[in-house]
C-alpha positions as CSV (number, residue, x, y, z in Angstrom):
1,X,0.0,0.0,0.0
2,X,1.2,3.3,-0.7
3,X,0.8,5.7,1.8
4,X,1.0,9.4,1.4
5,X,4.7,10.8,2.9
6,X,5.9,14.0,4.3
7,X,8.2,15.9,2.7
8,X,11.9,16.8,3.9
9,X,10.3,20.5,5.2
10,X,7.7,18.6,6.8
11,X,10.0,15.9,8.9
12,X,11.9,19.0,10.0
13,X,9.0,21.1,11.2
14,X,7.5,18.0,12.8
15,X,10.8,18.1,15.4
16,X,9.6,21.1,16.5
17,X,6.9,20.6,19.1
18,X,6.5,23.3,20.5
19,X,7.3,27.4,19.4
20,X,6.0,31.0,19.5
21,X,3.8,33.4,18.1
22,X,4.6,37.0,19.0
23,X,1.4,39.7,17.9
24,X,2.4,43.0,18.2
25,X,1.3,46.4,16.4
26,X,-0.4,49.3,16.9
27,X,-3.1,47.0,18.3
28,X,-0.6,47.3,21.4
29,X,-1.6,50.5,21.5
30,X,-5.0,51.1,21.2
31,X,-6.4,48.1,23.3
32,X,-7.7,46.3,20.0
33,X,-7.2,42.9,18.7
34,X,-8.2,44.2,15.4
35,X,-7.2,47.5,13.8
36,X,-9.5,49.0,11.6
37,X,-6.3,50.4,9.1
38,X,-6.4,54.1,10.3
39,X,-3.9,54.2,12.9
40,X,-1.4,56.2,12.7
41,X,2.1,55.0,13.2
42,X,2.9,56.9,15.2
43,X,1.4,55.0,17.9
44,X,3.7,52.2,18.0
45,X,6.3,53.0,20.1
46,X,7.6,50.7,22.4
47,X,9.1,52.3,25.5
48,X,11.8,49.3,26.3
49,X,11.8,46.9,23.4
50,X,14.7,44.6,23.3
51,X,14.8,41.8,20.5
52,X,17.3,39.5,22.6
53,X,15.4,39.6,25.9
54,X,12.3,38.7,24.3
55,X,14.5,35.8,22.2
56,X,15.8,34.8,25.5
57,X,12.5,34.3,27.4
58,X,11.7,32.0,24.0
59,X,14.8,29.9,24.4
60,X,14.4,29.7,28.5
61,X,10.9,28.5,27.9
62,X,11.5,25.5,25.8
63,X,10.4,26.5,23.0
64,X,12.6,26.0,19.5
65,X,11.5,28.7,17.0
66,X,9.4,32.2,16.3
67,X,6.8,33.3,14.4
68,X,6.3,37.3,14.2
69,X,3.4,39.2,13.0
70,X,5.0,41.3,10.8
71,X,1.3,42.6,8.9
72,X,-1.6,41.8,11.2
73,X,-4.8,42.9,9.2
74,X,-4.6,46.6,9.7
75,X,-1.3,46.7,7.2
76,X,1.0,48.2,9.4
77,X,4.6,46.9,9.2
78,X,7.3,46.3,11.6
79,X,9.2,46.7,9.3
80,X,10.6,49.5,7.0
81,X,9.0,48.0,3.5
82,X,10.0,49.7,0.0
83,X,6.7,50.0,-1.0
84,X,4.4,51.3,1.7
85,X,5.4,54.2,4.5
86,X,2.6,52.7,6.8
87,X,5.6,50.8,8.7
88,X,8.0,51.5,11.2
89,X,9.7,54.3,9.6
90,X,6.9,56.3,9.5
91,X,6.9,55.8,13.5
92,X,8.4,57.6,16.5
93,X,10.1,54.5,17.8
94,X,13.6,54.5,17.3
95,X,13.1,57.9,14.9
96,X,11.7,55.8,12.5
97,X,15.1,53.7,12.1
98,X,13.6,50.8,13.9
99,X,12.9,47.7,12.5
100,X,11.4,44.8,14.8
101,X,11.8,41.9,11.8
102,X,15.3,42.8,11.4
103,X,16.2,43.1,15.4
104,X,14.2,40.0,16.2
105,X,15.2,37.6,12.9
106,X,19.2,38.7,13.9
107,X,18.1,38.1,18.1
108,X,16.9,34.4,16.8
109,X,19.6,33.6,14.9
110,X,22.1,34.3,17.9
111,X,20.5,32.4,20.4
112,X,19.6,29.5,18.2
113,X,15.7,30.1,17.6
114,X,14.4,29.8,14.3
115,X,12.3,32.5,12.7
116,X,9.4,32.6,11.2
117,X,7.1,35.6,9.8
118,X,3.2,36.0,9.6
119,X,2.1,38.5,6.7
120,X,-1.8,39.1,6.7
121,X,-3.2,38.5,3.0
122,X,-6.0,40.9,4.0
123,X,-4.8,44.6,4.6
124,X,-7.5,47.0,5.9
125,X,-5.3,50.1,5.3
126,X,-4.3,49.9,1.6
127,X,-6.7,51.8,-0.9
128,X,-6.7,49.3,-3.4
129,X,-7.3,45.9,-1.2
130,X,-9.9,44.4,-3.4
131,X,-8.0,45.2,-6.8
132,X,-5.2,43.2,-9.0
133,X,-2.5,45.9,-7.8
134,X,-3.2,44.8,-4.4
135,X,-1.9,41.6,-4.9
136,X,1.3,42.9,-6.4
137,X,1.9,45.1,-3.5
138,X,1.2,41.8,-1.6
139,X,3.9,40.5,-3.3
140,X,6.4,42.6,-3.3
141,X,6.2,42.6,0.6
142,X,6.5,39.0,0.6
143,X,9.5,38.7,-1.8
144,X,11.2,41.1,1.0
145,X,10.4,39.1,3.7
146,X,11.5,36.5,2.5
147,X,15.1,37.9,1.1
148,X,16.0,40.4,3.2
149,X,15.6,38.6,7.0
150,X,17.4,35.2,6.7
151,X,16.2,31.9,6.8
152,X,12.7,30.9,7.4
153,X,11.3,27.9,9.0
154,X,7.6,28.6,8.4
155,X,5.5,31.5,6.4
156,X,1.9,31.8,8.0
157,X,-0.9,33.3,6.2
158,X,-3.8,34.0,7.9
159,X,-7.4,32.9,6.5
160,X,-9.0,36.1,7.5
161,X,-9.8,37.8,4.4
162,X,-12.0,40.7,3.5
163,X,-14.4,43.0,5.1
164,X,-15.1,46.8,7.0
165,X,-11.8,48.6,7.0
166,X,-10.2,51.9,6.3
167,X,-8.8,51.2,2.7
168,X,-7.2,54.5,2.4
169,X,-10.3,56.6,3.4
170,X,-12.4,54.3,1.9
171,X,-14.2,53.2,5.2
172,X,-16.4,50.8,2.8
173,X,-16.5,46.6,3.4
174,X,-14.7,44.8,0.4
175,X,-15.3,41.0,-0.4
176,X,-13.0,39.3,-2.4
177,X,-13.0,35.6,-3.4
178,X,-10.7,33.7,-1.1
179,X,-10.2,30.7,-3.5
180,X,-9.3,33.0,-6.3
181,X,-8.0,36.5,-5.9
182,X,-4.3,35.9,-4.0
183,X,-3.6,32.9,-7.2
184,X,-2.0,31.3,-4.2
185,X,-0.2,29.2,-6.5
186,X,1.6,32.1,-8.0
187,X,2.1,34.0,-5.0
188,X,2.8,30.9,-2.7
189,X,6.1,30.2,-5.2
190,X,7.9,33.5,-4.0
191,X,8.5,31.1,-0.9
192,X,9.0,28.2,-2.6
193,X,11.9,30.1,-4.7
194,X,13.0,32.2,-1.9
195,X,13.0,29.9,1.3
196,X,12.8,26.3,0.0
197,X,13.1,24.9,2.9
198,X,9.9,26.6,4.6
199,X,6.7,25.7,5.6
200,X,3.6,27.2,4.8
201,X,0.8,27.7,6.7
202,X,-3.0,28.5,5.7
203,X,-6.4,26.7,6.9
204,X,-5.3,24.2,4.6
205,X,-1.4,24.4,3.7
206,X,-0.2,23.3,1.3
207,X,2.3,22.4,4.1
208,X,0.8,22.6,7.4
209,X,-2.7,23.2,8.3
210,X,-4.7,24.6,11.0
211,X,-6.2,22.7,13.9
212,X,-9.6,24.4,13.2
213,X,-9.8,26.2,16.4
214,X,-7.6,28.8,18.1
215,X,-8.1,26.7,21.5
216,X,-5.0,24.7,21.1
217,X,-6.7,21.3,21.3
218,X,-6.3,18.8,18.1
219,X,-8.9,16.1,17.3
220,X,-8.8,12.8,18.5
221,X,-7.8,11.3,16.5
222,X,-5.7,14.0,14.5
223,X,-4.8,12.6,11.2
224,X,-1.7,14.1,9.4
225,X,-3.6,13.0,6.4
226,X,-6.1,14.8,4.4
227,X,-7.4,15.9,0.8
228,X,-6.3,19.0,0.2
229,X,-8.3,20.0,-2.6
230,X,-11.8,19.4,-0.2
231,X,-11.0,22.6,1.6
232,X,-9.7,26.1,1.4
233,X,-9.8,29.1,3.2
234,X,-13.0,30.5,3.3
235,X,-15.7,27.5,2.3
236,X,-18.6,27.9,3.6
237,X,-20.2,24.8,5.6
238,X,-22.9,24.2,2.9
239,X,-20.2,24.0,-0.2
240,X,-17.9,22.1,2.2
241,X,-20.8,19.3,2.6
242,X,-21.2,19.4,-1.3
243,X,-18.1,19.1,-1.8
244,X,-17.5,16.3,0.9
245,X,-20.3,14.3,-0.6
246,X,-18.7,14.3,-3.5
247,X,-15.5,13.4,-3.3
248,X,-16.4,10.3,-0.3
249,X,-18.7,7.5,-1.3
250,X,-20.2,5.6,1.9
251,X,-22.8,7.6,3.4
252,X,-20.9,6.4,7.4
253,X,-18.0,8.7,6.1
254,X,-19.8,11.8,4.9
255,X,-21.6,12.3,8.0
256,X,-18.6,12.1,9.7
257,X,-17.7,15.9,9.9
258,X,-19.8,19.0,10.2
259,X,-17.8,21.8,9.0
260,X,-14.5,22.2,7.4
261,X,-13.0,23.4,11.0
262,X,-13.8,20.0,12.1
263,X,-12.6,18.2,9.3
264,X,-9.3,20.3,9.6
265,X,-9.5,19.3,13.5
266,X,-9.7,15.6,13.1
267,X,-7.9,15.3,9.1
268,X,-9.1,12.3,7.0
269,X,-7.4,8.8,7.5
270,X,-8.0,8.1,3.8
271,X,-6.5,11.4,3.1
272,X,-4.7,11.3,-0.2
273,X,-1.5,14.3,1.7
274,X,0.5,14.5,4.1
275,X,-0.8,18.0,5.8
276,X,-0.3,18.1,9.1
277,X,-2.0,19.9,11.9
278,X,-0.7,23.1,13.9
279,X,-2.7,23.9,17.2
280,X,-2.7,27.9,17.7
281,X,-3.7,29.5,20.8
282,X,-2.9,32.0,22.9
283,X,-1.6,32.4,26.8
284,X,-4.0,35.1,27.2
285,X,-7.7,35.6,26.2
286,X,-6.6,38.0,23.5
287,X,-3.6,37.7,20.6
288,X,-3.0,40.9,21.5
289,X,-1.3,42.8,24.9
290,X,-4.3,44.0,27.2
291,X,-3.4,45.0,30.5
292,X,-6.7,44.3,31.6
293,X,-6.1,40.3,30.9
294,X,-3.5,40.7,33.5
295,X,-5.4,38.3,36.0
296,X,-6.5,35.7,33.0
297,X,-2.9,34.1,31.8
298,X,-3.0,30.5,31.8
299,X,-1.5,28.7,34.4
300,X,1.7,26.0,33.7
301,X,-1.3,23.5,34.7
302,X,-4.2,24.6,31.7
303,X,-0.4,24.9,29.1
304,X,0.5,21.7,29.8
305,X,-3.0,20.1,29.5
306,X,-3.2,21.6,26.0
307,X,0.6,20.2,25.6
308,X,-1.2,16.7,25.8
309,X,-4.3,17.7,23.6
310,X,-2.1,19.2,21.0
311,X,1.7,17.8,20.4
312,X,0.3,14.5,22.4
313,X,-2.0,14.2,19.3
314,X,0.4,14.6,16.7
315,X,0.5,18.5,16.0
316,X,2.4,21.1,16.8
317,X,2.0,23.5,19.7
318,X,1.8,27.2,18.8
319,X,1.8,29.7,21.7
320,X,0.9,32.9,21.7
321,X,2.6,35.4,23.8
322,X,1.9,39.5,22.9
323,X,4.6,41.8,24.2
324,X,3.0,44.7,26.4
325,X,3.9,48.4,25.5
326,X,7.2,48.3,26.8
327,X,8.1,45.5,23.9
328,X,8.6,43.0,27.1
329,X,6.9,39.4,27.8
330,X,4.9,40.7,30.9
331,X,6.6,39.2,34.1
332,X,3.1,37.5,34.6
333,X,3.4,35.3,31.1
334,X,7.1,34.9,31.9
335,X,6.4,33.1,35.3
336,X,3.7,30.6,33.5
337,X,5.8,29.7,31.5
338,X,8.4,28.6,33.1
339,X,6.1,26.7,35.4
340,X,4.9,25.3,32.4
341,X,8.5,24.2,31.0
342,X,9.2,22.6,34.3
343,X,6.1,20.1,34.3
344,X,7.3,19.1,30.4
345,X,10.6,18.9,31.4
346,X,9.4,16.6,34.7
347,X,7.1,14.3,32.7
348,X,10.4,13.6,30.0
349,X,12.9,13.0,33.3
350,X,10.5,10.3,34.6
351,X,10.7,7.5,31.7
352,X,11.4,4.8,33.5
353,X,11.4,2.5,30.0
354,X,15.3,1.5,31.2
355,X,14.1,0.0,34.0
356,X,11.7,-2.3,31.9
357,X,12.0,-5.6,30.3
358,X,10.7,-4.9,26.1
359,X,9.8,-7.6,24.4
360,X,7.7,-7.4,20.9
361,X,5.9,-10.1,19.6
362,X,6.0,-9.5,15.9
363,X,9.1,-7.3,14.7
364,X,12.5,-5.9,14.6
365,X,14.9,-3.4,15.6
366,X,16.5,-1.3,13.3
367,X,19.2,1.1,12.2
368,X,18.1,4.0,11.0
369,X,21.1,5.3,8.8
370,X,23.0,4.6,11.9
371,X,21.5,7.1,13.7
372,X,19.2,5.8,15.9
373,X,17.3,2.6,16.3
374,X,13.5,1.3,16.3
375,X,10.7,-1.5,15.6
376,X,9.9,-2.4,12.9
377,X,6.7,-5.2,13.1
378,X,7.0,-7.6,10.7
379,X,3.0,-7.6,10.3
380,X,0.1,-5.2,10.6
381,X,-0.2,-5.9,14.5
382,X,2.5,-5.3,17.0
383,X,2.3,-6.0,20.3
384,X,4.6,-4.6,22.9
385,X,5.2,-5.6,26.5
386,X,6.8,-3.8,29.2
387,X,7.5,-5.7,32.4
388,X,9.1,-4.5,35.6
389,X,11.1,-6.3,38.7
390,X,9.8,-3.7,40.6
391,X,6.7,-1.4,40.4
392,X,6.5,1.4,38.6
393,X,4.5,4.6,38.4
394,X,3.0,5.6,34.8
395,X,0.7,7.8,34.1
396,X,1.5,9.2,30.6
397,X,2.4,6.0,27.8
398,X,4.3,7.9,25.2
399,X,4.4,6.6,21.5
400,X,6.1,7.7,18.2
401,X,6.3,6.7,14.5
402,X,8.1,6.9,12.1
403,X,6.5,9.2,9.9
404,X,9.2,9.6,7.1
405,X,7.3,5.5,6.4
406,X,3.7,7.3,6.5
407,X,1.2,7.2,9.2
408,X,1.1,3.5,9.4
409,X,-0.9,3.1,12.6
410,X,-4.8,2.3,12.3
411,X,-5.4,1.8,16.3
412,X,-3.6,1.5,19.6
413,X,-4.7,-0.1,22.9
414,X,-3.0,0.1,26.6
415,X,-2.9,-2.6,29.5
416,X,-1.6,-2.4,32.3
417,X,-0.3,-4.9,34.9
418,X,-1.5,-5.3,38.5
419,X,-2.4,-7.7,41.2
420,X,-1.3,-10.2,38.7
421,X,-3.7,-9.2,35.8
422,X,-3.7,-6.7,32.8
423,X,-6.2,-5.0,32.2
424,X,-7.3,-2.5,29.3
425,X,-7.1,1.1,30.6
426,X,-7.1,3.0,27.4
427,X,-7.7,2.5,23.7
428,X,-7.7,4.9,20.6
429,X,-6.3,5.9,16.8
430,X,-3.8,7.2,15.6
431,X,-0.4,7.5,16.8
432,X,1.7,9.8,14.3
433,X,4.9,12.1,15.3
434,X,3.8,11.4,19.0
435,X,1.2,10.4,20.9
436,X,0.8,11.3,24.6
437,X,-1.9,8.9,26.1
438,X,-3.0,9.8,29.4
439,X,-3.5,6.1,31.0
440,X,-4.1,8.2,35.3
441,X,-1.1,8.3,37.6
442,X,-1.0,4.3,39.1
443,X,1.7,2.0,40.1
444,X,2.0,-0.9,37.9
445,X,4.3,-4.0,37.4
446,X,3.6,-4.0,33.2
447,X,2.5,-2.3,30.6
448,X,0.8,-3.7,27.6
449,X,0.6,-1.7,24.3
450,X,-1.2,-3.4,21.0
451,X,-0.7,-1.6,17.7
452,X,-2.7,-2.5,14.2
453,X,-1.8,-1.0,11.4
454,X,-3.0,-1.1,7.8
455,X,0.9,-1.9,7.1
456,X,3.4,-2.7,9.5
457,X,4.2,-0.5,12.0
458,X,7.2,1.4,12.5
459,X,7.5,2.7,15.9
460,X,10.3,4.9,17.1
461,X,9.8,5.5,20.6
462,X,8.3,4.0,23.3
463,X,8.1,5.8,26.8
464,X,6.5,5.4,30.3
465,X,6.5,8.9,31.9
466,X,4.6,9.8,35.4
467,X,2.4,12.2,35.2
468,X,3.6,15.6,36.8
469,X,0.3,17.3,38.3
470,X,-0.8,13.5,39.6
471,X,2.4,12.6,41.3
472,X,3.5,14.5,44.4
């Protein structure tokens, strides 16, 4: 069976769990979380803005890479573009010599962060949003993002499009058809020529998708499979069904999703590509710094739940955290997140696999270019057992694939071993770049996991972890 395959961009964003959004604007300023396009630059003005402090909080967090909105939907750039003076320059901040791409690509490079940039296709300040020479001024901001700042390891376009805005004095609402008027294909090759090895991002790729919500939390099962050409940013639900019915056959499998967010939540296990899911959310309620969300950042606990919901399903975890007016991670988001790193960093600590006895029924270990090593079943079911001399805590069963073979796994089940019997405690599908299976915090002598797959399975990790806000 062929199975569709990630692509060498894709295997090297799936390494990266877990990385950062940073919104910031002149929506900083105002309070918004949306600016209408009429702001005038000189708002943005960050009082203590320093690239490497906000780079370092990044690095001391955990996280691996990122992503900065360079044009939110208002159009105003953080950086000093050629063809627009709605940017920095046309601020007060650093006499209009600032630029936050530049200071925070070069910040990331020096402490080892990759970068990434967010450009909004839909611009609420530019007169002729809505026209053909919108798109090459769209352009023409993309091909200097993507020359002028380094390498990229992911290009995020948001699926907002269209609407009220300011257009130059226009104050009018503008619709524009999603599916058409970008010619993503066009536009989408200045990063393919540019940064090659980037992912992109949209509500549905053509690299990476979205989860379908901005709450952080992936389907279960999250597929890293799906058919890209069923949906696009923008369809409606009622097309989306159409379309759906169309392109499946059995009646059980068109039912099966109401809306394209929750066919981009759960992806398709018959999915003809490899588009995997990214789970975006933010630590406070807004994308945006508001002072008054002071009292509502999440807590290390609520992260690290949506840590299992999200990478524990197979996607990447996206976090947002806005800089206040200062250009600072507030002290508050600061201190949650490093709670939050130390609960990861305890759950990985605790995999007490060495202690075990493997064996697997059906399958052997390989090299992997010499590299590392792994399971390879030598049929569609795998079954492996973990024994122990002496008890053991688990709480948290922690399974890989390797994906550079396909999502091979159909379904997984987990027993464990006590008083002499196993017992199933946990069953489910899907397994993919990792699965973090949530089995309750209980001493146990073995632990049991059966794998079927609709070829054999190739498993790369296998890992008993205790669970960190279940264990004292």
């Amino acid at each position: 069976m062929n199975l569709p395959l990630p692509t060498a961009r894709q295997l090297a964003w799936h390494e990266l769990d877990y990385y950062c959004f940073i919104h910031f604007t002149t929506n900083t300023f105002t309070d918004k979380e949306w600016g209408y396009g009429d702001e005038s630059p000189s708002l943005f003005n960050p009082t203590d803005f320093d690239a490497d402090d906000m780079v370092a909080v990044v690095q001391d967090a955990g996280m691996e890479g990122l992503i900065l909105t360079c044009k939110h939907h208002d159009g105003f750039c953080l950086w000093p573009s050629r063809h627009t003076e709605h940017s920095v320059a046309s601020s007060t901040w650093r006499n209009g010599r600032g630029d936050v791409v530049g200071e925070l690509s070069d910040a990331c490079r020096r402490q080892g962060i990759k970068f990434g940039i967010y450009l909004s296709p839909w611009d609420r300040h530019h007169a002729q949003y809505g026209t053909p020479a919108y798109i090459e001024y769209f352009r023409q901001q993309l091909h200097e993002l993507t020359t002028d700042y380094g390498d990229l390891f992911e290009v995020w376009f948001d699926g907002a499009n269209g609407g009220d805005g300011y257009y130059g004095g226009a104050n009018e609402t503008r619709s524009i058809d999603r599916t058409t008027y970008y010619d993503w294909d066009n536009t989408r090759q200045i990063v393919r020529d540019n940064q090659p090895d980037a992912v992109m991002f949209s509500d549905a790729g053509p690299d990476v998708r979205w989860v379908g919500n901005e709450k952080g939390i992936a389907g279960d099962p999250c597929w890293s499979t799906i058919n890209e050409d069923l949906v696009f940013p923008g369809i409606d639900p009622e097309s989306f069904q159409a379309r759906l019915t169309k392109t499946r056959s059995t009646d059980d499998m068109v039912g099966a999703w109401d809306s394209p967010t929750q066919f981009l939540n759960a992806g398709d296990r018959e999915g003809r590509s490899w588009l995997p899911a990214e789970a975006d959310v933010s630590i406070r309620p807004g994308w945006f710094f508001h002072e008054a969300e002071n009292d509502q950042v999440r807590p290390p606990e609520n992260l690290f739940d949506l840590y299992l919901k999200s990478v524990g399903r197979g996607t990447s975890l996206l976090l947002n955290l806005p800089p206040d007016r200062r250009g600072r991670i507030h002290e508050i988001d600061r201190e949650s997140l490093m709670g939050f790193k130390a609960l990861r960093e305890a759950m990985f600590a605790s995999n007490c696999i060495g202690a075990a006895t493997v064996l697997a029924d059906s399958g052997s270990v390989e090299d992997l270019q010499g590299e590392e090593t792994w399971l390879q079943s030598e049929s569609e079911q795998l079954t492996v057992t973990c024994t122990f001399a002496a008890s053991q805590c688990v709480g948290i069963v922690g399974l890989r694939e390797q994906v550079q073979l396909g999502q091979r796994v159909d379904t997984w089940s987990v027993e464990v071993l006590a008083d002499g019997e196993w017992r199933e405690v946990k069953q489910g599908e899907a397994i993919g770049n990792r699965r973090l299976i949530d089995i309750g915090s209980q001493a146990v002598d073995g632990v049991r996991i059966c794998i079927v797959g609709r070829v054999a399975p190739a498993i790369r990790d296998v890992a008993l972890y205790r669970h960190p806000l279940r264990d004292s």
